[in-house]
C-alpha positions as a printed NumPy array, in Angstrom:
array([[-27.328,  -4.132,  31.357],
       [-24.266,  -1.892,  30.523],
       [-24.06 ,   0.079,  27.503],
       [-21.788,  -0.783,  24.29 ],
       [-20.122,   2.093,  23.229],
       [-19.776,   1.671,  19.314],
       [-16.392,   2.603,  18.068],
       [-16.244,   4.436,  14.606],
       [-13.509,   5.964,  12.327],
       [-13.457,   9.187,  12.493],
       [-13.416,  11.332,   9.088],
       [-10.479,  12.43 ,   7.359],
       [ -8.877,  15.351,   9.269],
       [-10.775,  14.291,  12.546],
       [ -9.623,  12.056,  15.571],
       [-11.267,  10.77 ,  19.   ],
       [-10.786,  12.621,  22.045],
       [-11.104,  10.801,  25.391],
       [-14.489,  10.062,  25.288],
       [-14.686,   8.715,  21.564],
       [-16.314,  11.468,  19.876],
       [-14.522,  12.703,  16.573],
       [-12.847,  16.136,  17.183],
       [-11.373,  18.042,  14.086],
       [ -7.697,  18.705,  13.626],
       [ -6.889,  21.893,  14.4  ],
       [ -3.008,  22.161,  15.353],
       [ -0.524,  23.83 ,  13.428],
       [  2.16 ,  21.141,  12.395],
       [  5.309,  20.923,  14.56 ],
       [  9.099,  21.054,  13.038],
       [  8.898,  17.13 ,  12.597],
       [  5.852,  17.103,  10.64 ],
       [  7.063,  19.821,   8.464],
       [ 10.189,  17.381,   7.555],
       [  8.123,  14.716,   7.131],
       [  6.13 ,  16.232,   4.632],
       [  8.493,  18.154,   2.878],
       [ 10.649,  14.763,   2.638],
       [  7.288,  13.192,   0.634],
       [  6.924,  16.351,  -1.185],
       [ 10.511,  15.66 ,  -2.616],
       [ 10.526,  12.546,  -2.843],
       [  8.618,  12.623,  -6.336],
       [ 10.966,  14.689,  -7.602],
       [ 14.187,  12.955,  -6.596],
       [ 12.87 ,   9.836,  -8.196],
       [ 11.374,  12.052, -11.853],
       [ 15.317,  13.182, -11.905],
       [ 16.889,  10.076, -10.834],
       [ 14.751,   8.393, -14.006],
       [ 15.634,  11.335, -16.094],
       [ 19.417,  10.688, -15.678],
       [ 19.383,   7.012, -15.916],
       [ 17.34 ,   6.716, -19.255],
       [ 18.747,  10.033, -21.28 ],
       [ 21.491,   8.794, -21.949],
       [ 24.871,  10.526, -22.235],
       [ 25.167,  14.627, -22.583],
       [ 21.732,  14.765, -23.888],
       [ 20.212,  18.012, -24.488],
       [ 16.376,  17.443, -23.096],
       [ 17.259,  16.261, -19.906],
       [ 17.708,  19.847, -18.876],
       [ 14.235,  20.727, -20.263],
       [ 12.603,  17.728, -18.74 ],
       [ 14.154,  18.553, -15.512],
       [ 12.538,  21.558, -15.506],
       [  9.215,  20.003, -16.188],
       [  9.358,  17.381, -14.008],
       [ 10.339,  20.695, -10.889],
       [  7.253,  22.145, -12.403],
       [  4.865,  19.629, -12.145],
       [  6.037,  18.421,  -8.386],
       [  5.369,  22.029,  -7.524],
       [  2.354,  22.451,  -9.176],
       [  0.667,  19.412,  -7.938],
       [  2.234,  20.04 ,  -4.466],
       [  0.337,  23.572,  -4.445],
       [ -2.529,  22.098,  -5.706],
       [ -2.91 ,  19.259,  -2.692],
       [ -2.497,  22.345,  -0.561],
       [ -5.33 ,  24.302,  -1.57 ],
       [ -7.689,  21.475,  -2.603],
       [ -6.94 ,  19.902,   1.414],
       [ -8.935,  21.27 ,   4.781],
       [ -8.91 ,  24.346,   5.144],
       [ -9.971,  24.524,   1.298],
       [ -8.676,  27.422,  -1.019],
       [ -5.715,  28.562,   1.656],
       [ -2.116,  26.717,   1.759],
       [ -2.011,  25.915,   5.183],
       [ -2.184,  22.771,   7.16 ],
       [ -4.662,  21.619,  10.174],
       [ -2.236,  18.411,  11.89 ],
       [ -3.444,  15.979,  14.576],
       [ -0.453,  15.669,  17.374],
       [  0.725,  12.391,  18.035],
       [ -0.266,  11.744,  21.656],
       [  1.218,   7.694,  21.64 ],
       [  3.373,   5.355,  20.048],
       [ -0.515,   3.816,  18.791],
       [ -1.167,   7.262,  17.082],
       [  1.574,   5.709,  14.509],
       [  0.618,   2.537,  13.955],
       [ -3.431,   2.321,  14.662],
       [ -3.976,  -1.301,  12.679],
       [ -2.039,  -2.734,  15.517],
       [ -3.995,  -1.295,  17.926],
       [ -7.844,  -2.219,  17.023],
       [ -9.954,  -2.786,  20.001],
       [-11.638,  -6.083,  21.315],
       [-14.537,  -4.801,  23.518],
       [-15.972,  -8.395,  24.371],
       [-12.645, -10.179,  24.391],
       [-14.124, -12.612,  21.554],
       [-14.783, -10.482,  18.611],
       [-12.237,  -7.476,  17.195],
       [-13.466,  -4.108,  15.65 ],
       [-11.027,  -3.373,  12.807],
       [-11.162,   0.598,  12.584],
       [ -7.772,   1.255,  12.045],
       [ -7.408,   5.095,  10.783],
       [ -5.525,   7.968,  10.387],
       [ -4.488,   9.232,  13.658],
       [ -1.821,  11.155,  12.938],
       [ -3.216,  13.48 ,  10.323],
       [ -2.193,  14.257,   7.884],
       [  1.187,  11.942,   7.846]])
């Protein structure tokens, strides 16, 4: 009788390797990723100033202050989700390559080892976009 392999998500910062045991992340983020995450780092604050602008009103004199505030707390909280992440207490990122087009889009991609019934273990493959 052959054997079932049971297919699992794999823990945050972790992916499967060819033979569908969880490896940990250990790659250093290429030039993409780096844009990628510095676009949703900014994105925050774009939107804080955008807000700022459109409800202040005209010449006001906070908006200067609360622009400040609202830079200081989108790069406090960004520093923050870099220590508190893997590797804990240093601000550096671990990143999973992308190896496929499936890396991107993983719901799409959940697998059907009978042909009847489908495993839904969609996850974060590439990590941590």
């Amino acid at each position: 009788m052959p054997s079932l392999r049971v297919l699992q998500v794999c823990p945050r910062g972790e992916r499967t390797n060819l033979q569908n045991v969880c490896e940990r992340c250990t790659e250093a983020p290429e030039l993409y990723d780096w844009l990628y995450l510095g676009f949703m780092a900014m994105l925050p604050l774009v939107l804080h100033w955008f807000f700022i602008e459109w409800y202040s009103g005209k010449k006001s004199s906070s908006a200067l202050l609360q622009h400040i505030t609202a830079m200081l707390e989108c790069s406090v909280s960004a520093v923050v989700t870099l220590l508190v992440t893997e590797p804990v207490g240093q601000v550096r990122i671990h990143s999973c390559r992308v190896q496929m087009l499936s890396d991107w889009y993983t719901m799409l991609y959940n697998p059907s080892p009978d042909y009847v019934n489908t495993l839904h273990c969609t996850q974060e493959a590439v990590y941590p976009l």
